[in-house]
C-alpha positions as CSV (number, residue, x, y, z in Angstrom):
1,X,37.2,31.1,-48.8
2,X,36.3,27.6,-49.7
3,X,32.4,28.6,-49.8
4,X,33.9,30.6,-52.7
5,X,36.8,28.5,-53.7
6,X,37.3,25.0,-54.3
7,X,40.5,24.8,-54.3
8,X,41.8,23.9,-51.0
9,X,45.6,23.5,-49.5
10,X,46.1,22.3,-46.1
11,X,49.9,23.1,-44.7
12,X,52.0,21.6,-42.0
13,X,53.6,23.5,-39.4
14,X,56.8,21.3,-38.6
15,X,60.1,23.0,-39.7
16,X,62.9,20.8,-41.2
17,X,65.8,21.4,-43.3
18,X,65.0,21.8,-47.3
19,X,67.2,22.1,-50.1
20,X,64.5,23.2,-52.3
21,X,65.2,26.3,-54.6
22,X,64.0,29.7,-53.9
23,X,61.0,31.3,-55.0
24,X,62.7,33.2,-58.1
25,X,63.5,30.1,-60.1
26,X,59.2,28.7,-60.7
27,X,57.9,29.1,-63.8
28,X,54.5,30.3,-63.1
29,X,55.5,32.3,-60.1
30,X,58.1,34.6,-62.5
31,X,54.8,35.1,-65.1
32,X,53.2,36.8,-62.1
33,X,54.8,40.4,-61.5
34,X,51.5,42.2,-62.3
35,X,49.3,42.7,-59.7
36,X,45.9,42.6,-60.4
37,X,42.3,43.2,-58.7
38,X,41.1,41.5,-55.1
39,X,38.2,39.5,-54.8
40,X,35.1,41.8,-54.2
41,X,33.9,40.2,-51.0
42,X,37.5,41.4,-49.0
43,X,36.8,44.3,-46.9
44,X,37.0,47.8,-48.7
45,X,40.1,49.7,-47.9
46,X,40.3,52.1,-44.9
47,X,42.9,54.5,-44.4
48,X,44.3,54.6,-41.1
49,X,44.2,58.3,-39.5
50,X,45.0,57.3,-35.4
51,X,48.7,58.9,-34.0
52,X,51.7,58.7,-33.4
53,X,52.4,57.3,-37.0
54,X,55.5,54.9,-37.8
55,X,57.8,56.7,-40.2
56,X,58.5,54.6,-43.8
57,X,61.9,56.7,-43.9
58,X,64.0,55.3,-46.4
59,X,61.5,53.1,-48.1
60,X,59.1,55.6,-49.8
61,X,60.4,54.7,-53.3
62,X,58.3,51.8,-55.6
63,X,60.0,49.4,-56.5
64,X,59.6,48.3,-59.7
65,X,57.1,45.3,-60.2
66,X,59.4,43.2,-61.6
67,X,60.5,42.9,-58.0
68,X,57.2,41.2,-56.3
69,X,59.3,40.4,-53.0
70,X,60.6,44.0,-52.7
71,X,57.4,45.5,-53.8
72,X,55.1,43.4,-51.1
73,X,57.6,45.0,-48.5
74,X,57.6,48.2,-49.1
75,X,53.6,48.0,-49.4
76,X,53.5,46.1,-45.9
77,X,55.2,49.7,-44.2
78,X,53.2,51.9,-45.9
79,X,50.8,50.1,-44.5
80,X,52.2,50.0,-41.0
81,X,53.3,53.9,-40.8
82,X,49.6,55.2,-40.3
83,X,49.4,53.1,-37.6
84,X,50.3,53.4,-33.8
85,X,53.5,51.9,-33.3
86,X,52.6,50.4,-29.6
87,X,49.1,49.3,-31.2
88,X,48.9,45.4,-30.6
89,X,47.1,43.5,-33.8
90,X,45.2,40.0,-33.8
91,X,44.1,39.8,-30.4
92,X,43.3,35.8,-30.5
93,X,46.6,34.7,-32.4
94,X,49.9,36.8,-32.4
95,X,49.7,40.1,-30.7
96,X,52.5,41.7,-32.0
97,X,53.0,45.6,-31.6
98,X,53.4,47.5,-35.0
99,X,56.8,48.4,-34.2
100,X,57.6,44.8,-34.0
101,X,55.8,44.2,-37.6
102,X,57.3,47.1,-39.1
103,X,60.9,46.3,-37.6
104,X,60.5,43.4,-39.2
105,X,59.8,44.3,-42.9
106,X,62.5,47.2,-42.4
107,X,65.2,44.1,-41.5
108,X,63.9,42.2,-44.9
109,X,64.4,45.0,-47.1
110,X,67.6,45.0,-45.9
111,X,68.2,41.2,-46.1
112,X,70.6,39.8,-48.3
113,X,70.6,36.0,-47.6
114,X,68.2,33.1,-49.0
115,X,64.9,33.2,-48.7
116,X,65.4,29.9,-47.4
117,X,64.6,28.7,-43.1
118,X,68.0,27.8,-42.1
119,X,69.1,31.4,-43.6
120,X,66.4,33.6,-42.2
121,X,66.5,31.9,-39.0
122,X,70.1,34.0,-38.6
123,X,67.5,37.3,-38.1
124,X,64.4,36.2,-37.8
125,X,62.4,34.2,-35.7
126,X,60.0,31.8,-37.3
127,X,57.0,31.0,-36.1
128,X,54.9,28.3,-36.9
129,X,51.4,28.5,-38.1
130,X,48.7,26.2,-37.6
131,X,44.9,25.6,-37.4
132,X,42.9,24.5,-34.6
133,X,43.5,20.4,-36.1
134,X,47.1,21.4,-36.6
135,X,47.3,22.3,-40.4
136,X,47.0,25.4,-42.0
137,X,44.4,25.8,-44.5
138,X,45.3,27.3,-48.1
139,X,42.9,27.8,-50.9
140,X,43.3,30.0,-54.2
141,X,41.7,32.9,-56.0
142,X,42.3,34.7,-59.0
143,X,40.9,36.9,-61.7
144,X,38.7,35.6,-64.1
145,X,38.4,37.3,-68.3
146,X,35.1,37.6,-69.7
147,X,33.6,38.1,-72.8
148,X,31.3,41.3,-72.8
149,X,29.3,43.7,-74.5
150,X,28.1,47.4,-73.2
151,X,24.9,46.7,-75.0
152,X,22.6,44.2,-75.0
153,X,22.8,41.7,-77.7
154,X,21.4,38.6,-78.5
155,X,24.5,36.7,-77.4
156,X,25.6,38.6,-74.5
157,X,22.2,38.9,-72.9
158,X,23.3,38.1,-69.0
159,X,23.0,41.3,-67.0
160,X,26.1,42.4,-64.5
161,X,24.6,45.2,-62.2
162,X,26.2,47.9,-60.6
163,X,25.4,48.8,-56.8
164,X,21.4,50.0,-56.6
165,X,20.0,52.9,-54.2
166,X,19.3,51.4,-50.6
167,X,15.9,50.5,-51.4
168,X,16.4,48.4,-54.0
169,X,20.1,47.1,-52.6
170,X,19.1,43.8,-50.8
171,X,17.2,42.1,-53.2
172,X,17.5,38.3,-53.6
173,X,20.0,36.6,-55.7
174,X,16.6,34.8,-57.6
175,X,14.9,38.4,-57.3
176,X,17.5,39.8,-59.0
177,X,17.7,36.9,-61.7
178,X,14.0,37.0,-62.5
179,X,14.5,41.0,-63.3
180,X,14.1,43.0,-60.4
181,X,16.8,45.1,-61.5
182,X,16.0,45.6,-65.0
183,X,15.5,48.7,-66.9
184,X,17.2,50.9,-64.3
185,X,19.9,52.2,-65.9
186,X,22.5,49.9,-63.7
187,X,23.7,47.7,-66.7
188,X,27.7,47.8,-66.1
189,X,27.9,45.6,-69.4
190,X,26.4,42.2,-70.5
191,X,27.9,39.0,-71.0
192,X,27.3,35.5,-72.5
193,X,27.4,32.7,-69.4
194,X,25.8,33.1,-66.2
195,X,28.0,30.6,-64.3
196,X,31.1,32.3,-66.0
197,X,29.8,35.4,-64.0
198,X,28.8,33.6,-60.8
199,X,32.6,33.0,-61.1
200,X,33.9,36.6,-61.3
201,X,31.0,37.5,-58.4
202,X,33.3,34.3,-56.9
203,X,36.4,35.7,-57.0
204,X,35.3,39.2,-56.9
205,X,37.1,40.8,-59.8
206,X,37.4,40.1,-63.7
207,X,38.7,41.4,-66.8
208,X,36.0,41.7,-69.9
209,X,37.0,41.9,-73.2
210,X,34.1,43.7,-74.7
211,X,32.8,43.5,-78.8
212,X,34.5,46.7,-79.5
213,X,37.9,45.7,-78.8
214,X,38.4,47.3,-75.1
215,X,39.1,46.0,-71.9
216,X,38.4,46.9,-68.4
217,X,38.0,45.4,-64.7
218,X,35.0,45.1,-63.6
219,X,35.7,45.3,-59.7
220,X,33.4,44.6,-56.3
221,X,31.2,47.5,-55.8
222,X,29.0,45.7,-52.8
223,X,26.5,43.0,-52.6
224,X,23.2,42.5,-51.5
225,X,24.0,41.7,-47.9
226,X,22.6,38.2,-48.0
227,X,25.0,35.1,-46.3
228,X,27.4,33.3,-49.1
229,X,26.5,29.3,-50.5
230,X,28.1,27.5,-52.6
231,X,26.8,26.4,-55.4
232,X,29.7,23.4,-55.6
233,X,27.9,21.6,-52.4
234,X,24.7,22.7,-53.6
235,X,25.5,20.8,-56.3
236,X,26.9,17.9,-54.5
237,X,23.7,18.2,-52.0
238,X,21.2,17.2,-55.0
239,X,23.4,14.3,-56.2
240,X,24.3,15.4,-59.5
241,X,26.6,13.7,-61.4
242,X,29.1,16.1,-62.3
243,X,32.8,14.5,-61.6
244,X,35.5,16.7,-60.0
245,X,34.0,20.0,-58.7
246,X,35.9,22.5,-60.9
247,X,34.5,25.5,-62.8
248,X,35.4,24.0,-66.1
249,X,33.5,20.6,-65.2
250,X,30.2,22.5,-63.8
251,X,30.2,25.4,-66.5
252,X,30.0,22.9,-69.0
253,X,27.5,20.6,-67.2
254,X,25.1,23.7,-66.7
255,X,25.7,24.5,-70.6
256,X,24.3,20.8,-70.9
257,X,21.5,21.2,-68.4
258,X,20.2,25.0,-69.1
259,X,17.0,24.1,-67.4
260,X,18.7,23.9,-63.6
261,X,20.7,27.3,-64.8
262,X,18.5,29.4,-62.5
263,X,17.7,26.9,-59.7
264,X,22.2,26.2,-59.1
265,X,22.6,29.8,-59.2
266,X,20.3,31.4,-57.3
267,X,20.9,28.8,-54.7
268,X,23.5,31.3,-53.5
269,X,21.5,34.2,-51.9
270,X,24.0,36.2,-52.4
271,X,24.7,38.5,-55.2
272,X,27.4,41.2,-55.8
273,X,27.6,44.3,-58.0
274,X,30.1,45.6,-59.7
275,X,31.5,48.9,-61.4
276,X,33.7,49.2,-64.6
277,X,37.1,50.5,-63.9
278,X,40.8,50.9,-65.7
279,X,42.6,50.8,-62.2
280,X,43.9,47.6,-60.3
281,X,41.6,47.7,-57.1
282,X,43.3,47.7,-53.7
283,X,43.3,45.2,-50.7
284,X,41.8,46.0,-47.5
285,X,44.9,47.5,-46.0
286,X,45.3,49.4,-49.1
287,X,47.7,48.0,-51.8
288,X,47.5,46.6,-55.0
289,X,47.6,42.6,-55.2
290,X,50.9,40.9,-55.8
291,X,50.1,37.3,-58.3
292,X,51.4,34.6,-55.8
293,X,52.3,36.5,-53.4
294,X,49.5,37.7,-52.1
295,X,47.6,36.5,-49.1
296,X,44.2,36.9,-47.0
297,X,44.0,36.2,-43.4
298,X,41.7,36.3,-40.5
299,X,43.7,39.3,-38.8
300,X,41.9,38.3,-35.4
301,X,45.0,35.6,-35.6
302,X,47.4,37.2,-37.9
303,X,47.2,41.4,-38.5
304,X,47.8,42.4,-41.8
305,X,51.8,43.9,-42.4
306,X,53.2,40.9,-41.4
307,X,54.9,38.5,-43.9
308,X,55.1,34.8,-43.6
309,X,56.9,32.1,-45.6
310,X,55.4,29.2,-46.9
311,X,56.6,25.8,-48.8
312,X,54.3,25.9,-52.1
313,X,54.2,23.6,-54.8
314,X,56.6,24.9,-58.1
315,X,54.3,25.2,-61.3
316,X,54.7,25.2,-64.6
317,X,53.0,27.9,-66.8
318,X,50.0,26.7,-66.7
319,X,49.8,27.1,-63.1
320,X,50.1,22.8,-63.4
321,X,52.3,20.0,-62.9
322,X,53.4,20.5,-59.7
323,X,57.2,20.1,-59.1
324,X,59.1,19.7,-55.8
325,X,58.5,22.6,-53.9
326,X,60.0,26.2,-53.3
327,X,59.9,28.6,-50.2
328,X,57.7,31.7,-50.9
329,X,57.2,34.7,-49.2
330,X,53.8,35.5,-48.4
331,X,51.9,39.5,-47.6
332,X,49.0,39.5,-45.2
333,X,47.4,42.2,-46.8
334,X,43.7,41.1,-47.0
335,X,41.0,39.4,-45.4
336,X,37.5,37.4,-46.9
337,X,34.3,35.9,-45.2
338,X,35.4,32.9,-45.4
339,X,38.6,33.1,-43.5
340,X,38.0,32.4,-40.3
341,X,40.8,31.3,-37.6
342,X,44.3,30.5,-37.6
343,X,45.9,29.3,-40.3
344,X,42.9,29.5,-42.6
345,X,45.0,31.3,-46.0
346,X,43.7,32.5,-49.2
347,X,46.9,33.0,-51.9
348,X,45.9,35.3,-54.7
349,X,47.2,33.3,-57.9
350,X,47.0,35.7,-60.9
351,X,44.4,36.3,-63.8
352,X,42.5,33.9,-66.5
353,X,43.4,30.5,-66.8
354,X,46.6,29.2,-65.7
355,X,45.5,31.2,-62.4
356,X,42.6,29.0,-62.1
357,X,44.6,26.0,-62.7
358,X,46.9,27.0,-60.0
359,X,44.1,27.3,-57.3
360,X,44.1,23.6,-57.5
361,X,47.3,22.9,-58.3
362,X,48.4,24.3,-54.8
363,X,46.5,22.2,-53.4
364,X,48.6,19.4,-50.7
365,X,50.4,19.3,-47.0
366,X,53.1,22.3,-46.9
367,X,54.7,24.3,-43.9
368,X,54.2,28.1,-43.2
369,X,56.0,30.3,-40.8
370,X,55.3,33.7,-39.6
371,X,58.9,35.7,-39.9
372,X,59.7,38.1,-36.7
373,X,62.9,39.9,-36.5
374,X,64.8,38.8,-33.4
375,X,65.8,41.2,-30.7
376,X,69.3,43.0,-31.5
């Protein structure tokens, strides 16, 4: 969602031979066993109710987090049993039945070879993806950390709102700025940077540290319905001399320029609420978020319970200094407004800095396959 993220990747669909390492061996990637919240603007979950269901059998157990690959798995049946098994998904890309998707993850949990191409391929057919111009399209997300307080200070003295009744519910962004809100009794908590929050209201999730020494999420509770802009090319539309687009660079040229604080901002219409919660918040086919694993689709193209493999830059820990490259599985689990048609990816990268970093730092020409088991 690169009205949301700038961070791009564009990937290549051609398959060759690699002798890169697998995905257990990157720095970064290890750090990331945690799952952590979505992005508020993915659809809210929705739990499937239609018959006959497909049956997770053996694979009802969790596995424990420290096992990302097995954990994404066994969260892609679960998410296939509620469903019809003759059901055909993404009616403009790959219309696989669920049975097919769900044979599938069965035959990985079961896998015991590389997570390489030339060993899959032994099981698994692998399909390339690609955009309409013949490249996917990759960019990152992540969770931001906040400062916070629950009361208003004169530091933290930025409003985040949770959701208001219908009639007050699709107020503009510069409505909502200028105080429309205020005095309600919908103060979640307060914080200390405006753009810093844009950024959590961005990615749709953050962490807050708050002045008494707790911490919470604060996680999407809706928005006010208006259409996504972003302040990066609003930016870049009024010619200001900023450098590199990256949250660092235009958080600290807004902390130099307070006067345009409410004209950037509000130059996105949209606004989203949020409410305060202890619990990691669930995609839109209903499991938690796997760091780096992880991805959003358009699921017109490719339906969620599938799992792809992608070449991805190797990081170091802080989520920089790309080097070489590894093979990664990758969880269709979610989808965003701003992914829209084949190929178009969004990789959920973690929480607070070295996440951020990493949105970038994926950034380059890679090759992604969708994995299908192969007839027996």
């Amino acid at each position: 969602m690169l009205q949301r993220h700038m961070a791009t990747t564009l990937l290549t669909v051609v398959i060759t031979s690699v002798t890169t390492p697998s995905f257990a061996e990157a720095p970064l990637w290890e750090s990331w066993a945690q799952p952590y919240p979505q992005r508020g603007e993915f659809a809210p979950s929705r739990q499937g109710s239609l018959q006959p269901r497909l049956q997770l059998a053996a694979y009802s157990t969790p596995a424990p987090l420290s096992n990302p690959i097995k954990q994404g798995l066994l969260d892609q049946a679960r998410s296939l049993e509620n469903k019809p098994q003759w059901q055909r998904s993404a009616p403009l890309g790959r219309t696989l039945v669920n049975k097919t998707l769900m044979e599938t993850v069965q035959r990985l949990l079961n896998w015991q070879g590389a997570l390489l191409p030339d060993a899959l391929a032994q099981q698994f057919d692998l399909i390339p993806i690609s955009s309409s111009n013949g490249k996917g399209h990759f960019t990152g997300y992540y969770t931001p950390l906040l400062e916070g307080s629950r009361i208003r200070t004169a530091r933290f003295n930025v409003p985040v709102y949770s959701k208001p009744p219908n009639n007050l519910k699709n107020l503009s962004h510069a409505d909502i700025a200028r105080g429309a809100l205020a005095n309600k009794g919908l103060e979640v908590a307060w914080v200390d940077n405006a753009y810093l929050l844009y950024t959590a209201q961005l990615q749709g999730s953050a962490r807050i540290h708050y002045t008494d020494n707790t911490t919470a999420t604060l996680d999407y509770a809706g928005d006010n319905g208006h259409s996504f802009k972003s302040v990066a090319s609003y930016l870049v539309s009024k010619g200001y001399k900023i450098g590199a687009m990256t949250h660092n660079n235009i958080n600290q040229w807004l902390k130099n320029h307070p006067s345009v604080l409410f004209e950037v901002l509000t130059s996105n219409p949209r606004y989203i609420f949020f409410h305060e919660t202890q619990n990691s918040p669930r995609t839109a086919s209903g499991s938690l978020v796997i760091p780096g694993h992880t991805i959003a689709v358009d699921s017109r193209y490719i339906p969620h319970g599938s799992v792809l493999l992608a070449e991805l830059p190797r990081l170091d820990a802080a989520g920089k200094n790309p080097n070489g490259t590894e093979w990664r599985i990758l969880f269709a689990q979610d989808n965003g407004p701003a992914i829209k048609g084949d190929g178009r990816f969004d990789l959920y990268t973690g929480v607070g800095e070295s996440a951020s970093s990493a949105t970038y730092s994926i950034s380059g020409l890679h090759r992604v396959f969708m994995l299908v088991r192969k007839p027996t």
